[in-house]
C-alpha positions in Angstrom: 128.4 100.6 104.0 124.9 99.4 103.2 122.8 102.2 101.9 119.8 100.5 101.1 116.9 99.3 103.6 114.0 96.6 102.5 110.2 97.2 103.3 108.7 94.3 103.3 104.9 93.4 103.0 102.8 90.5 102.7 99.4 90.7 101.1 96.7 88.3 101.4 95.1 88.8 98.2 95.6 90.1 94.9 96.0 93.5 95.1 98.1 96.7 93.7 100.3 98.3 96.7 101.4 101.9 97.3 104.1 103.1 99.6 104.4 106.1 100.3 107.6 107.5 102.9 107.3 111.0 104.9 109.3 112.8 107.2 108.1 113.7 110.7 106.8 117.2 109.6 105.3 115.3 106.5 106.9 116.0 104.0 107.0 114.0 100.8 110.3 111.8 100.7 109.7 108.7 98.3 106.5 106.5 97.1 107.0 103.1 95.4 104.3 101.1 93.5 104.0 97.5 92.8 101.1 96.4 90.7 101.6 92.0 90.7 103.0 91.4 94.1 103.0 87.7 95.2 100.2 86.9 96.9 100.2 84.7 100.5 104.3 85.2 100.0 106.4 88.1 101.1 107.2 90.6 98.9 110.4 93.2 99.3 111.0 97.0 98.1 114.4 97.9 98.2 114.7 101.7 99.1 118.2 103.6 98.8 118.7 105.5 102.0 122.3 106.9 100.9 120.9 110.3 100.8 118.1 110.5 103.1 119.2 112.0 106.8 119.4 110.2 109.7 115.8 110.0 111.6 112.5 108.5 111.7 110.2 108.2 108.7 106.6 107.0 107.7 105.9 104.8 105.6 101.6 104.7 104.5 101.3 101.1 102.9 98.1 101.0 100.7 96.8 97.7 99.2 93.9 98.1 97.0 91.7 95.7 94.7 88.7 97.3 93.2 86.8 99.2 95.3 88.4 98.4 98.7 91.3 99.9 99.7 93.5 99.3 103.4 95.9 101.4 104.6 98.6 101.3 107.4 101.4 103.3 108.9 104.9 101.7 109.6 107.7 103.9 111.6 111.3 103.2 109.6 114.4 104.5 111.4 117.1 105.8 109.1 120.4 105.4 110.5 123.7 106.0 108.7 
């Protein structure tokens, strides 16, 4: 049984990215952080799902470099 999912991202420039996971009500589930991701390449988080419920979650993805930051929401289903 494969209890692990991959979020995936692809940045176009040097940057640091946050990712941070909530439930539907918005609740806090998980947040990952990757400082020297590969730029113009895709890049891979591996999150263990083996204790999360079933459901749908959001994921905010944050890249930031300086002063300018971008942000967007991704919808991840969890099913066991």
């Amino acid at each position: 049984k494969n209890n692990r999912t991959a979020i995936r991202y692809y940045p176009l420039a040097d940057c640091d990215i946050d990712i941070t996971i909530y439930d539907l009500a918005g609740n806090f589930i998980k947040s990952f952080t990757e400082s020297t991701p590969l730029v113009n390449d895709v890049n891979e988080i591996e999150w263990d799902v083996s204790n999360i419920a079933n459901g749908v979650y959001f994921a905010v993805v944050k890249a930031s470099s300086g002063s300018k930051s971008e942000s967007k929401i991704v919808k991840i289903m969890v099913i066991h």
